[in-house]
mmCIF file of the protein (N, C-alpha, C, O) and its ligand, coordinates in Angstrom:
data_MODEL
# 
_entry.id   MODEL 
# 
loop_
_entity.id 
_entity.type 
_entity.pdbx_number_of_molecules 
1 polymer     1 
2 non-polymer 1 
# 
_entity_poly.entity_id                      1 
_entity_poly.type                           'polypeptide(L)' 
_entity_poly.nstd_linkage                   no 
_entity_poly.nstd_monomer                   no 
_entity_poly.pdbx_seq_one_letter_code       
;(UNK)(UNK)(UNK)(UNK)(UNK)(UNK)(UNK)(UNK)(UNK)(UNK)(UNK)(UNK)(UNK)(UNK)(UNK)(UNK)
(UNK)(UNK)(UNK)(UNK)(UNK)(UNK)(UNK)(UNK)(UNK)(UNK)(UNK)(UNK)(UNK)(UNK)(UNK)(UNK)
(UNK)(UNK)(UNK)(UNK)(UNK)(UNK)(UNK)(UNK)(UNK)(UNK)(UNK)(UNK)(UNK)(UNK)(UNK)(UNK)
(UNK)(UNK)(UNK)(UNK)(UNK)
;
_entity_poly.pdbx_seq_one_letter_code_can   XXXXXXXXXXXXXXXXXXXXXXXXXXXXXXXXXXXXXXXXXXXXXXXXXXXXX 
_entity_poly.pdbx_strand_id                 A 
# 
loop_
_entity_poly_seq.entity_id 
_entity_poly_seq.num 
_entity_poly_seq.mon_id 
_entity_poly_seq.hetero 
1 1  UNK n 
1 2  UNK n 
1 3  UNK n 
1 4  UNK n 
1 5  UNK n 
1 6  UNK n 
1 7  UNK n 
1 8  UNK n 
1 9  UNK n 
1 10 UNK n 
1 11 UNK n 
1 12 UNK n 
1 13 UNK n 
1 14 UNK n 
1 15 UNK n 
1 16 UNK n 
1 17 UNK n 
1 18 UNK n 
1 19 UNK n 
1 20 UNK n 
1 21 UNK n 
1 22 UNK n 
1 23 UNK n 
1 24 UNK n 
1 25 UNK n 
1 26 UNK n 
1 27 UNK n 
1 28 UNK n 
1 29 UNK n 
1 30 UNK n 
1 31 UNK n 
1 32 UNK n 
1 33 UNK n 
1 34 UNK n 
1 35 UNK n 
1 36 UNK n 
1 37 UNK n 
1 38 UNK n 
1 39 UNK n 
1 40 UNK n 
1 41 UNK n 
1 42 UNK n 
1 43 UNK n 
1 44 UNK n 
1 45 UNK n 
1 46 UNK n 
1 47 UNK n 
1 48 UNK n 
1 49 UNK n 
1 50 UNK n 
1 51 UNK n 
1 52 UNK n 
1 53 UNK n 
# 
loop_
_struct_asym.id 
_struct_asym.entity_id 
A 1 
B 2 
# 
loop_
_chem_comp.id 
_chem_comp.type 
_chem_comp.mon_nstd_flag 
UNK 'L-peptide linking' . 
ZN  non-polymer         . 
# 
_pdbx_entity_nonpoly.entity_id   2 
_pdbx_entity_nonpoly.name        ? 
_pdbx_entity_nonpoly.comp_id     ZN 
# 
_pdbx_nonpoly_scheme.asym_id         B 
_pdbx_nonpoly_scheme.entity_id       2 
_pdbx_nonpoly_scheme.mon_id          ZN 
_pdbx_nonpoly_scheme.ndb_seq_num     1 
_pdbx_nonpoly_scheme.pdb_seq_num     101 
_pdbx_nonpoly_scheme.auth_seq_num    101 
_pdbx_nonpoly_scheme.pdb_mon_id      ZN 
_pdbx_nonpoly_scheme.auth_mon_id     ZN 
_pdbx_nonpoly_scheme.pdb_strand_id   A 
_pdbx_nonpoly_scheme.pdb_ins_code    . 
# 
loop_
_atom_site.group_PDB 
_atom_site.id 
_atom_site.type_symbol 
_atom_site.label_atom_id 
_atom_site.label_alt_id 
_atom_site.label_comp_id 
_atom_site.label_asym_id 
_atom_site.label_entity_id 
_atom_site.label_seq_id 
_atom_site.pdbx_PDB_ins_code 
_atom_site.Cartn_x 
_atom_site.Cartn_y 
_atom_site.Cartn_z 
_atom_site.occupancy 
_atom_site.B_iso_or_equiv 
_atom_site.pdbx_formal_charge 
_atom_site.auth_seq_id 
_atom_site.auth_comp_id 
_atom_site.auth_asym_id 
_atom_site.auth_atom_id 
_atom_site.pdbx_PDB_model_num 
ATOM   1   N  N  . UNK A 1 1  ? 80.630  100.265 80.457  1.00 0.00 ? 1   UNK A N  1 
ATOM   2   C  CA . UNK A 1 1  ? 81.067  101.369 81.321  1.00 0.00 ? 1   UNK A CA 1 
ATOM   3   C  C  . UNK A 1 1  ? 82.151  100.897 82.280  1.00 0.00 ? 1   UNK A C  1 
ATOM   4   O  O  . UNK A 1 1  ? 82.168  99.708  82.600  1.00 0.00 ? 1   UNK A O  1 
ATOM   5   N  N  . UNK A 1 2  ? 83.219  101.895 82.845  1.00 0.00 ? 2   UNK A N  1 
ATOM   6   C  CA . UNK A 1 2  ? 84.138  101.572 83.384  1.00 0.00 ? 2   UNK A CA 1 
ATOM   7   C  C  . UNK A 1 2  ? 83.813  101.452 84.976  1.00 0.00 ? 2   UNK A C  1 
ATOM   8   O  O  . UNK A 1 2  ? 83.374  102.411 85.611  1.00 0.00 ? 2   UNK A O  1 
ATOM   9   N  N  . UNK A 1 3  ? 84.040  100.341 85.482  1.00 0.00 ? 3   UNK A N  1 
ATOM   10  C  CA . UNK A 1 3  ? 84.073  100.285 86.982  1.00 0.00 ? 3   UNK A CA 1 
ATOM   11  C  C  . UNK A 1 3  ? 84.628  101.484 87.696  1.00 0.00 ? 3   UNK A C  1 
ATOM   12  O  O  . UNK A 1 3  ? 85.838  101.689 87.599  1.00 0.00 ? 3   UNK A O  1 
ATOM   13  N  N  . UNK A 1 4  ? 83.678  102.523 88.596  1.00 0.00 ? 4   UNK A N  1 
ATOM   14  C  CA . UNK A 1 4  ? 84.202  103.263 89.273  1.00 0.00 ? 4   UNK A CA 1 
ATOM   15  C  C  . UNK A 1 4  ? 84.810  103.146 90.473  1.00 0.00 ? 4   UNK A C  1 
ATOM   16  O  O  . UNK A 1 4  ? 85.487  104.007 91.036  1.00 0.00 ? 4   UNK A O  1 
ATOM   17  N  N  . UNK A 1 5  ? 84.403  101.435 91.066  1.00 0.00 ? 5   UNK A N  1 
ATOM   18  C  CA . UNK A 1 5  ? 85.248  101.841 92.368  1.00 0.00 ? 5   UNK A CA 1 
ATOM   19  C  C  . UNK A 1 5  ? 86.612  101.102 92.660  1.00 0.00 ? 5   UNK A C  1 
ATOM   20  O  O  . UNK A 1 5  ? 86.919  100.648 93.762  1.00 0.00 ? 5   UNK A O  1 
ATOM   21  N  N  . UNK A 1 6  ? 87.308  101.051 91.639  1.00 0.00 ? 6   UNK A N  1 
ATOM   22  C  CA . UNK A 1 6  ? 88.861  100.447 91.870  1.00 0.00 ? 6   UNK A CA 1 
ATOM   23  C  C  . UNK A 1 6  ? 89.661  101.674 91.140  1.00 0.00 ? 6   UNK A C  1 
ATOM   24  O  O  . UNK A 1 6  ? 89.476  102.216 90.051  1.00 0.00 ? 6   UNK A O  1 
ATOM   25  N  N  . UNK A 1 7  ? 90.538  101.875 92.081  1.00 0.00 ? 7   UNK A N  1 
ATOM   26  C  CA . UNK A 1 7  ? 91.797  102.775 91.306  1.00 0.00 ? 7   UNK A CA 1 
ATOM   27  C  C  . UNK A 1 7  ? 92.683  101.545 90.556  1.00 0.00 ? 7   UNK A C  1 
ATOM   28  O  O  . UNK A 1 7  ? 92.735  100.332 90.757  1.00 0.00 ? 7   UNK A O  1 
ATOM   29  N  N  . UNK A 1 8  ? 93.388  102.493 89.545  1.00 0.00 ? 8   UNK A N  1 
ATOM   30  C  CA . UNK A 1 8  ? 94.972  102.025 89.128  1.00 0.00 ? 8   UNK A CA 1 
ATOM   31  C  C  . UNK A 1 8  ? 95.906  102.291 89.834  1.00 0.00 ? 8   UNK A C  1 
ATOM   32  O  O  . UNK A 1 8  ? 96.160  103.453 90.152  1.00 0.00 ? 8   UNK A O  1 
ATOM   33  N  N  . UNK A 1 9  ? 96.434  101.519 90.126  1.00 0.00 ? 9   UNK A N  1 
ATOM   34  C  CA . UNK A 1 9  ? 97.512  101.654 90.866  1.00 0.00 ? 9   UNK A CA 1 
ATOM   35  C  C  . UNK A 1 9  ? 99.456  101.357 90.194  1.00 0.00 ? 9   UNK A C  1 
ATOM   36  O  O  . UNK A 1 9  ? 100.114 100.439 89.705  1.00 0.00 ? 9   UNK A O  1 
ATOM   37  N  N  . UNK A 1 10 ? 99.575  102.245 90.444  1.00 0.00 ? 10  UNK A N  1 
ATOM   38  C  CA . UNK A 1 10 ? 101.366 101.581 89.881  1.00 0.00 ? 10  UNK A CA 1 
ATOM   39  C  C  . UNK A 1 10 ? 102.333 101.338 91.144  1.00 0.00 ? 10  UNK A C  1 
ATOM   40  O  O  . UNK A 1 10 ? 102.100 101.464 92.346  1.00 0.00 ? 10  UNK A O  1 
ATOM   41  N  N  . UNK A 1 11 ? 102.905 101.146 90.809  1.00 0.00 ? 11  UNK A N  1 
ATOM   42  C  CA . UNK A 1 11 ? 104.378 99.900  91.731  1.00 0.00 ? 11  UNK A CA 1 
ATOM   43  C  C  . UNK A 1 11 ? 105.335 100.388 91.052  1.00 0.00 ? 11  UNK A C  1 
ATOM   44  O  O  . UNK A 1 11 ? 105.555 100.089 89.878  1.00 0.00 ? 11  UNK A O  1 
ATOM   45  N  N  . UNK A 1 12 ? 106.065 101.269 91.795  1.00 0.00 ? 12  UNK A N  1 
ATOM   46  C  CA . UNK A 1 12 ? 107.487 101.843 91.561  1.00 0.00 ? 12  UNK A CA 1 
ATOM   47  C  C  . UNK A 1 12 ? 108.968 101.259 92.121  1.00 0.00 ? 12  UNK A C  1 
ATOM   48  O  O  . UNK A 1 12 ? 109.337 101.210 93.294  1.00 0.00 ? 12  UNK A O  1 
ATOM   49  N  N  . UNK A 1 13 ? 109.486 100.957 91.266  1.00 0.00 ? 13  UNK A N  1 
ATOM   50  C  CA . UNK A 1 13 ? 111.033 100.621 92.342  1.00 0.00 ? 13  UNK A CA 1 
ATOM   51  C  C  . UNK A 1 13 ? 111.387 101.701 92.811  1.00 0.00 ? 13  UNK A C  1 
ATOM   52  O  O  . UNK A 1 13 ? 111.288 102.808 92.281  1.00 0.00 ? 13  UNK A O  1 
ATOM   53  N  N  . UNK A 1 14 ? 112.021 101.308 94.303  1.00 0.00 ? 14  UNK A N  1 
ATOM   54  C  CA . UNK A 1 14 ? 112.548 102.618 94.717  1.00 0.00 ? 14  UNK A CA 1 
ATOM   55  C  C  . UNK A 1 14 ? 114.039 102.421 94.069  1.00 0.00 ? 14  UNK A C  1 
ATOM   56  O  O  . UNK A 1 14 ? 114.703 103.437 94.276  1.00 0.00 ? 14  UNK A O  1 
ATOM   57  N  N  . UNK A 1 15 ? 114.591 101.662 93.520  1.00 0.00 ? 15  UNK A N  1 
ATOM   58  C  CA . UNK A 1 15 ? 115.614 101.671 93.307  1.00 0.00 ? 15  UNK A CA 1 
ATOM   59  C  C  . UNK A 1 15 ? 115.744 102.799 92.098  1.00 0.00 ? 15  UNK A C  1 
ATOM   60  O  O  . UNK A 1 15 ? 116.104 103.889 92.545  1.00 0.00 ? 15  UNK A O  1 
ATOM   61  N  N  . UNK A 1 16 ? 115.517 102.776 90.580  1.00 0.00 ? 16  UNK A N  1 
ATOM   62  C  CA . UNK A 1 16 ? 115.213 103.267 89.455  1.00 0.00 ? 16  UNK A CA 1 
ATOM   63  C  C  . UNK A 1 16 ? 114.583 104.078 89.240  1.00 0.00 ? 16  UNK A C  1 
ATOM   64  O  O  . UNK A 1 16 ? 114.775 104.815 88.273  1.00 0.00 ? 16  UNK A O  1 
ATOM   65  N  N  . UNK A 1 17 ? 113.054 104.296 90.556  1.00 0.00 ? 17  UNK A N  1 
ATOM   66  C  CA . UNK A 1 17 ? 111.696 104.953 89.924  1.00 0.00 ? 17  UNK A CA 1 
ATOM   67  C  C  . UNK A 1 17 ? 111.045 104.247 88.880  1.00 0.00 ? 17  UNK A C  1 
ATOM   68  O  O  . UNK A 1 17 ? 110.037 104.818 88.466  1.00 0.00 ? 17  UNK A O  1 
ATOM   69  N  N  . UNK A 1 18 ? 111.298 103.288 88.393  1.00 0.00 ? 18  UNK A N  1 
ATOM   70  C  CA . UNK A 1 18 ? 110.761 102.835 86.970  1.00 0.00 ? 18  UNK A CA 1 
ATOM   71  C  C  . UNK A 1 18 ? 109.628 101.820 87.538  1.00 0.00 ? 18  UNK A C  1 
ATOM   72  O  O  . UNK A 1 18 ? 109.737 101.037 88.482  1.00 0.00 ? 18  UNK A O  1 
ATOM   73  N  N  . UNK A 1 19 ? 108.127 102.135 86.409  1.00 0.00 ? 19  UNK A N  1 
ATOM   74  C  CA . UNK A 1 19 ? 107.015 101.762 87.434  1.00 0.00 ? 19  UNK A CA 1 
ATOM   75  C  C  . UNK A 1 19 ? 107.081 100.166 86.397  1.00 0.00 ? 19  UNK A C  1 
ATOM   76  O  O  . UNK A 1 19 ? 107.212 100.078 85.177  1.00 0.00 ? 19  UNK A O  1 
ATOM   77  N  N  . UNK A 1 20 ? 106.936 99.077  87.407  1.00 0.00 ? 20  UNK A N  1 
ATOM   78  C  CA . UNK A 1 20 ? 106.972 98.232  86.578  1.00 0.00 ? 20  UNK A CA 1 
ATOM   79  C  C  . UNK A 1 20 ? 105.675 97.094  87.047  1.00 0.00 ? 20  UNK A C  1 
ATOM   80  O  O  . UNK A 1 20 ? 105.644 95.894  86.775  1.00 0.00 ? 20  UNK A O  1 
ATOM   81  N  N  . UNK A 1 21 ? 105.084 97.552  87.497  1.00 0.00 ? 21  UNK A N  1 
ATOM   82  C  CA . UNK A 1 21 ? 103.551 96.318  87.818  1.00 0.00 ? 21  UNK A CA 1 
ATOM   83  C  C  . UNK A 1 21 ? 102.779 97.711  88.338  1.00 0.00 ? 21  UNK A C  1 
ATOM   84  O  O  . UNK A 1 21 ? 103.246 98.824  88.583  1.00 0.00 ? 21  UNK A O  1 
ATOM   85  N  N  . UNK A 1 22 ? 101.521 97.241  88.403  1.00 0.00 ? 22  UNK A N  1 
ATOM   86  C  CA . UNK A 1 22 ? 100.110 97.716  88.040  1.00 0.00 ? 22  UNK A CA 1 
ATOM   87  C  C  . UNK A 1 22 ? 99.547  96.920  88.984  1.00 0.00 ? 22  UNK A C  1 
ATOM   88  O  O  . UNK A 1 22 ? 100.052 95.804  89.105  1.00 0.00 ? 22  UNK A O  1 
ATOM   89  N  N  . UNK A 1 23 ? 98.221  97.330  89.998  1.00 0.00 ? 23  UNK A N  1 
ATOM   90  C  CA . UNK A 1 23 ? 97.313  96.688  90.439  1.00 0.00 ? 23  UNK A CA 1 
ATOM   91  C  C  . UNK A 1 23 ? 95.997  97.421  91.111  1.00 0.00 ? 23  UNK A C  1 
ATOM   92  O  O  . UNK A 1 23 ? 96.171  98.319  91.934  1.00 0.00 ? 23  UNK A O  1 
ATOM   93  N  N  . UNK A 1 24 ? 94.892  97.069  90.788  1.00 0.00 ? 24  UNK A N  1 
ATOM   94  C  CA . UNK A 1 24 ? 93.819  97.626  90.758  1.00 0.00 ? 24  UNK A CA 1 
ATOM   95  C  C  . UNK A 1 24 ? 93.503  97.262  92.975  1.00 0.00 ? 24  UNK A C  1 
ATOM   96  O  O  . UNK A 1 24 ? 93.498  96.254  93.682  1.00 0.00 ? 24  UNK A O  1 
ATOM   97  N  N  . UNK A 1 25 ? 93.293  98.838  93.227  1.00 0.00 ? 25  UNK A N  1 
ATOM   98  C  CA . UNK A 1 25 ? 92.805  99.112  94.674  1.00 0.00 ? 25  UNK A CA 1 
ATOM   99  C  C  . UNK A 1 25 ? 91.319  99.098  94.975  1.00 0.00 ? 25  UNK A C  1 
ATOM   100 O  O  . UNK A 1 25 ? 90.405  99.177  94.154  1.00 0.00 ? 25  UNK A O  1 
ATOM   101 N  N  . UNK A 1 26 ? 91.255  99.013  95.964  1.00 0.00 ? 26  UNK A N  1 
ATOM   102 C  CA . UNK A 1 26 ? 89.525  99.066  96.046  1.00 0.00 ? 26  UNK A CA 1 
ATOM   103 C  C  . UNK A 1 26 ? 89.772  100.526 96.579  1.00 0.00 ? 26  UNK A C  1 
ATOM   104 O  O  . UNK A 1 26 ? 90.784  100.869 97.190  1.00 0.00 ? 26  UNK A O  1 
ATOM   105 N  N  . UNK A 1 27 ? 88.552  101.457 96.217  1.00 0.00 ? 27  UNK A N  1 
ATOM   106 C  CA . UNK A 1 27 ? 88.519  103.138 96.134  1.00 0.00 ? 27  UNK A CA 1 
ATOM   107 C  C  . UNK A 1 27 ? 88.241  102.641 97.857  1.00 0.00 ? 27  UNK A C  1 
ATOM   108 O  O  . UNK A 1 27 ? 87.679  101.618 98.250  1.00 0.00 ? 27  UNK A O  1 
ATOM   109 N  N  . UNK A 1 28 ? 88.906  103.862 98.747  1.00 0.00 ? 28  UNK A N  1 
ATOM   110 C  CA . UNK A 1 28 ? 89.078  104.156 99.937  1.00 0.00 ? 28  UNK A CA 1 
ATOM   111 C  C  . UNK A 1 28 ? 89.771  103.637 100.673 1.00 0.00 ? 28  UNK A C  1 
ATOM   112 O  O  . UNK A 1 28 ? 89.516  103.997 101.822 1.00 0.00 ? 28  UNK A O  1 
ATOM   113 N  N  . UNK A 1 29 ? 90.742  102.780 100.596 1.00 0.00 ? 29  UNK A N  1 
ATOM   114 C  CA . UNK A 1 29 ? 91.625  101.767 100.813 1.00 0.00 ? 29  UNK A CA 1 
ATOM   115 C  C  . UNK A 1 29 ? 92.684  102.574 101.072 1.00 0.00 ? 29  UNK A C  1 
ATOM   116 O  O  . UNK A 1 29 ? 93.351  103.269 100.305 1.00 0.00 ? 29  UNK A O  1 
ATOM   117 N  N  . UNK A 1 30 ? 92.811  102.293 102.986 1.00 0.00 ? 30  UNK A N  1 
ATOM   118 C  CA . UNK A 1 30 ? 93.761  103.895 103.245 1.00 0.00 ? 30  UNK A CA 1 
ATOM   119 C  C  . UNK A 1 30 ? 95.619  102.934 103.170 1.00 0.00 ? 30  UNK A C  1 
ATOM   120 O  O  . UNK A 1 30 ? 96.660  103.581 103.289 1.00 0.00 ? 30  UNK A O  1 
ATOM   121 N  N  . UNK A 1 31 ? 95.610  101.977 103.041 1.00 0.00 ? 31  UNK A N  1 
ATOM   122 C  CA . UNK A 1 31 ? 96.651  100.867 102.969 1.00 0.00 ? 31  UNK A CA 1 
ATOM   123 C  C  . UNK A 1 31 ? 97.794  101.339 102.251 1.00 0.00 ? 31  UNK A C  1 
ATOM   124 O  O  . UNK A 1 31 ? 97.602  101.743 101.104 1.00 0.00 ? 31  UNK A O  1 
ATOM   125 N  N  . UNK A 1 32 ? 98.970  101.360 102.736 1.00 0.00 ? 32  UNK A N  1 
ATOM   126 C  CA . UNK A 1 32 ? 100.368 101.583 101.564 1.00 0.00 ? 32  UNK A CA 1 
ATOM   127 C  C  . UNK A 1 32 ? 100.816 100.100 101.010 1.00 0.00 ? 32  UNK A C  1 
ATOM   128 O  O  . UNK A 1 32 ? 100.754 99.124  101.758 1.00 0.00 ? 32  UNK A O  1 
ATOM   129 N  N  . UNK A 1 33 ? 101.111 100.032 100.126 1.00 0.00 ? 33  UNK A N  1 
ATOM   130 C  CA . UNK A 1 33 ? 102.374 99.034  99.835  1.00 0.00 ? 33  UNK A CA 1 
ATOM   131 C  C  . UNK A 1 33 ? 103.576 98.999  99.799  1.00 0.00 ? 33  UNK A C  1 
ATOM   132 O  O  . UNK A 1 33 ? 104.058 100.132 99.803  1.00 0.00 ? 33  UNK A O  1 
ATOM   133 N  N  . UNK A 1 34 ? 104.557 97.915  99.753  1.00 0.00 ? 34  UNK A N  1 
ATOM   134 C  CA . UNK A 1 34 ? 105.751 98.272  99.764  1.00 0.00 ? 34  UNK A CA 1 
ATOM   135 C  C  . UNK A 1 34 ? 106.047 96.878  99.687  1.00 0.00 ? 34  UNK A C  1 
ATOM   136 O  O  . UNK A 1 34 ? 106.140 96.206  100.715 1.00 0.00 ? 34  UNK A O  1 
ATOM   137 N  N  . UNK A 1 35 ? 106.188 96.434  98.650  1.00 0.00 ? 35  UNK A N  1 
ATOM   138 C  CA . UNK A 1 35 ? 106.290 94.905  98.106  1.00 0.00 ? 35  UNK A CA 1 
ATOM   139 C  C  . UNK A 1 35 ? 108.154 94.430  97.445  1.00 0.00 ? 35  UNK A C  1 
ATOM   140 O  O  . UNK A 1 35 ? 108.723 95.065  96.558  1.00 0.00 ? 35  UNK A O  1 
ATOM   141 N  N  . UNK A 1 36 ? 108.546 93.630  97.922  1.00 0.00 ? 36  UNK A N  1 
ATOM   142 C  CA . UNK A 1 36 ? 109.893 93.211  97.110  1.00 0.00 ? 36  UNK A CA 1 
ATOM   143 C  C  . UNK A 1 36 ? 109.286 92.423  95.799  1.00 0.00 ? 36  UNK A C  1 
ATOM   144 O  O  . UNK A 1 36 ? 108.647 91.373  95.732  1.00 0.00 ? 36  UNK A O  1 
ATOM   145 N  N  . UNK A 1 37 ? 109.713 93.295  94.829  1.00 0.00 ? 37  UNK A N  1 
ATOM   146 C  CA . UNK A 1 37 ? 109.442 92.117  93.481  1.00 0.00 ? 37  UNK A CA 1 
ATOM   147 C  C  . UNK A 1 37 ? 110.953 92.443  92.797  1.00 0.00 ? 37  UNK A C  1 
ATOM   148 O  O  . UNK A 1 37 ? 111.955 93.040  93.189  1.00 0.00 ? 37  UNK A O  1 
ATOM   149 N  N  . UNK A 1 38 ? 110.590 91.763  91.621  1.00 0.00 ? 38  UNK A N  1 
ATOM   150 C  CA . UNK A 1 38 ? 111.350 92.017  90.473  1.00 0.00 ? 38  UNK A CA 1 
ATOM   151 C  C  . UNK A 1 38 ? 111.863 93.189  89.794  1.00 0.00 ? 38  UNK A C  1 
ATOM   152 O  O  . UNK A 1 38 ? 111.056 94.067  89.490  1.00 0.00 ? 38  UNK A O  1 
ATOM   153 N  N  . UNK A 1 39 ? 112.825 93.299  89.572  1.00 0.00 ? 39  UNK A N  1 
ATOM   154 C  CA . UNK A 1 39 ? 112.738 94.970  88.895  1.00 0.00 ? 39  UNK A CA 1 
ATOM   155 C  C  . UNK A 1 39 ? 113.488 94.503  87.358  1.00 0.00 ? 39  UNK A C  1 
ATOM   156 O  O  . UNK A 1 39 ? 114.610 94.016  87.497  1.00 0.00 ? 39  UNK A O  1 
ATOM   157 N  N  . UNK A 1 40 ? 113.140 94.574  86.391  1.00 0.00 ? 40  UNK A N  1 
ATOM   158 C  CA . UNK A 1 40 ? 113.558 94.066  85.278  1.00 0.00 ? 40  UNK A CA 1 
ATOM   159 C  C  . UNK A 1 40 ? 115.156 95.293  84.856  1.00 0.00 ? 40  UNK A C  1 
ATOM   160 O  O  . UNK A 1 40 ? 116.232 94.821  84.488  1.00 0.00 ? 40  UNK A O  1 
ATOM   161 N  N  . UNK A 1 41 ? 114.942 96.636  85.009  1.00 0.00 ? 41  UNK A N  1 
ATOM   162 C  CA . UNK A 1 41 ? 115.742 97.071  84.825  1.00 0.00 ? 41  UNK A CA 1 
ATOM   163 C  C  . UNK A 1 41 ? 116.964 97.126  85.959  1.00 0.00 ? 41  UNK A C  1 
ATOM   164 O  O  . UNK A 1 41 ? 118.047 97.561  85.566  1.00 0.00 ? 41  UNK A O  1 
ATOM   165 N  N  . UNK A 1 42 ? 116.833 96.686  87.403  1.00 0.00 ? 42  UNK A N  1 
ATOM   166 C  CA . UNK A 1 42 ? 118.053 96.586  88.049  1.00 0.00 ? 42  UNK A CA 1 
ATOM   167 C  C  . UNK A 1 42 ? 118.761 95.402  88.223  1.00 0.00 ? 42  UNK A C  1 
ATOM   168 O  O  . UNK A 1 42 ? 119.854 95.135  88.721  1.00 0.00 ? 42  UNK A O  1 
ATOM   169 N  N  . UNK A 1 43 ? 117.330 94.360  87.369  1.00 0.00 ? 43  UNK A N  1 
ATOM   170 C  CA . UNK A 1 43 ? 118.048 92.770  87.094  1.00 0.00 ? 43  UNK A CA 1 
ATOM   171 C  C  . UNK A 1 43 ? 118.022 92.492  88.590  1.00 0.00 ? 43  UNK A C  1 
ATOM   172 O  O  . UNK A 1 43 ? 118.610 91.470  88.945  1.00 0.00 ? 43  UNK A O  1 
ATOM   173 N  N  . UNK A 1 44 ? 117.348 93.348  89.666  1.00 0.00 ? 44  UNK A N  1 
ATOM   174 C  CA . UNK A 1 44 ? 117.203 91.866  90.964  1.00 0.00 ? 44  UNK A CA 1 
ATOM   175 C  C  . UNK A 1 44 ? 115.898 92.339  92.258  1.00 0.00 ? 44  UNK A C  1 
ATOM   176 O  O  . UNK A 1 44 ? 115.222 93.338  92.009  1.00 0.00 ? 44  UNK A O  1 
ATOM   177 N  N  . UNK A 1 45 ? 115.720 91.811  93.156  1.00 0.00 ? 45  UNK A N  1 
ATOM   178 C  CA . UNK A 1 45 ? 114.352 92.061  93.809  1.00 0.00 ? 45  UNK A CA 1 
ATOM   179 C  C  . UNK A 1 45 ? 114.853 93.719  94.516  1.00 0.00 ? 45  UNK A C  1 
ATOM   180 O  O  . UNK A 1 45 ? 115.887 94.107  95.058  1.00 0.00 ? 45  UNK A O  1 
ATOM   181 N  N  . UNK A 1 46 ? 113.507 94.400  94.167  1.00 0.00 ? 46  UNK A N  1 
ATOM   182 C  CA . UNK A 1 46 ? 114.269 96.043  95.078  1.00 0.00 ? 46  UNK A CA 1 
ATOM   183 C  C  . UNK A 1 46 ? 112.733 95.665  95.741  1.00 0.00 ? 46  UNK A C  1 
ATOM   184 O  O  . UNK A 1 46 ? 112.083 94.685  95.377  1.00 0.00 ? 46  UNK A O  1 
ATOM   185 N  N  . UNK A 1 47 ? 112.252 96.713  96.863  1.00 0.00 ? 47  UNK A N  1 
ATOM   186 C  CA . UNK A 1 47 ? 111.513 97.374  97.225  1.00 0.00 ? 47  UNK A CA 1 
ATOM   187 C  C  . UNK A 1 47 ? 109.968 98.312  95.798  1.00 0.00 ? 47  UNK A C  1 
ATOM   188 O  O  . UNK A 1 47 ? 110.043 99.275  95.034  1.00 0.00 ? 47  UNK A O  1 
ATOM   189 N  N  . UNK A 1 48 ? 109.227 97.665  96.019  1.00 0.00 ? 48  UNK A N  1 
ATOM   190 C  CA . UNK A 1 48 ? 108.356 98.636  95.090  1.00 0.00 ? 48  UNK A CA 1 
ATOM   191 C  C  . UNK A 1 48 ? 107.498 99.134  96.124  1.00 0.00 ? 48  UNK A C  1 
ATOM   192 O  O  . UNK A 1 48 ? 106.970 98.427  96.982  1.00 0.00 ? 48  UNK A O  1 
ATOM   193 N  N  . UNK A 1 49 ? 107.334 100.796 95.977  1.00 0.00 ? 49  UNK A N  1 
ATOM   194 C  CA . UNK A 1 49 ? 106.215 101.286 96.486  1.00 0.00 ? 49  UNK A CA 1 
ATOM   195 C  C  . UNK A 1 49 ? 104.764 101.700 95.740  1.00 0.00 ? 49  UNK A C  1 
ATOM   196 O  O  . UNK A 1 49 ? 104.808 101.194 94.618  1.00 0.00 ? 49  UNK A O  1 
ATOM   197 N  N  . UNK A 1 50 ? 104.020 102.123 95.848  1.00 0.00 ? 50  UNK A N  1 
ATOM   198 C  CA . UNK A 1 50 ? 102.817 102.591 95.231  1.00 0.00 ? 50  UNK A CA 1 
ATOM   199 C  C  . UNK A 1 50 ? 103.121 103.641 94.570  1.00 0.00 ? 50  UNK A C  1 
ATOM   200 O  O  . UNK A 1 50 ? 104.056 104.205 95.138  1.00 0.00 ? 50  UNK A O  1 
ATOM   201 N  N  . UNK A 1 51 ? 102.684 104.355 93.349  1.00 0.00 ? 51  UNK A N  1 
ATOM   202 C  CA . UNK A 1 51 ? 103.001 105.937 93.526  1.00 0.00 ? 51  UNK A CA 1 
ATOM   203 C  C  . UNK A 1 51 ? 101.691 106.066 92.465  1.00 0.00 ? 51  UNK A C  1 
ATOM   204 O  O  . UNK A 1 51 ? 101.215 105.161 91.780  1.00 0.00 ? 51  UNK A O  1 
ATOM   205 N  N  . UNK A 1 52 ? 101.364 107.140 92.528  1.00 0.00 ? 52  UNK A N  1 
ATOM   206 C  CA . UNK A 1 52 ? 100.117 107.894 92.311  1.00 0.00 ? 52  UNK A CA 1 
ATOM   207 C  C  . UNK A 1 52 ? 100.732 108.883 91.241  1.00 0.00 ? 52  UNK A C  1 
ATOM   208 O  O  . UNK A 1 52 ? 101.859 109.376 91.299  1.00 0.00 ? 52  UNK A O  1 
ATOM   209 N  N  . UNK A 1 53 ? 99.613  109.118 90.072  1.00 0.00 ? 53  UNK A N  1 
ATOM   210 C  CA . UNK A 1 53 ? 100.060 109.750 88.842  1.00 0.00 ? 53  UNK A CA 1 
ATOM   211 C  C  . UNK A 1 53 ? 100.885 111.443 89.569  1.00 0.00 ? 53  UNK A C  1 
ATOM   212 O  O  . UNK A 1 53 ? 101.388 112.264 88.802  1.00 0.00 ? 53  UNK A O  1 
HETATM 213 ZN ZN . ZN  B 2 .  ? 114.613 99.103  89.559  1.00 0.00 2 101 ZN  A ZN 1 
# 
């Protein structure tokens, strides 16, 4: 059975919109992100935010 209390989470560049990492939240976790990673399609570090289906 599937663990109910972690969401999926996606990681959007704000640059593209293009969701490119994934990470599991603990359910009620009132926290934003907003992480510099990689963005494979702008080829350099942007801003990723969270975004929700
Ligand atoms: Zn990008």
């Amino acid at each position: 059975m599937a663990v109910k209390t972690r969401n999926l989470i996606k990681l959007r560049c704000e640059n593209c919109q293009r969701v490119n990492y994934y990470y599991w939240k603990k359910k009620g976790a009132e926290y934003k992100l907003n992480l510099k990673k990689y963005c494979p399609n702008c080829r350099k570090h942007t801003n990723h935010k969270e975004a929700r289906k």
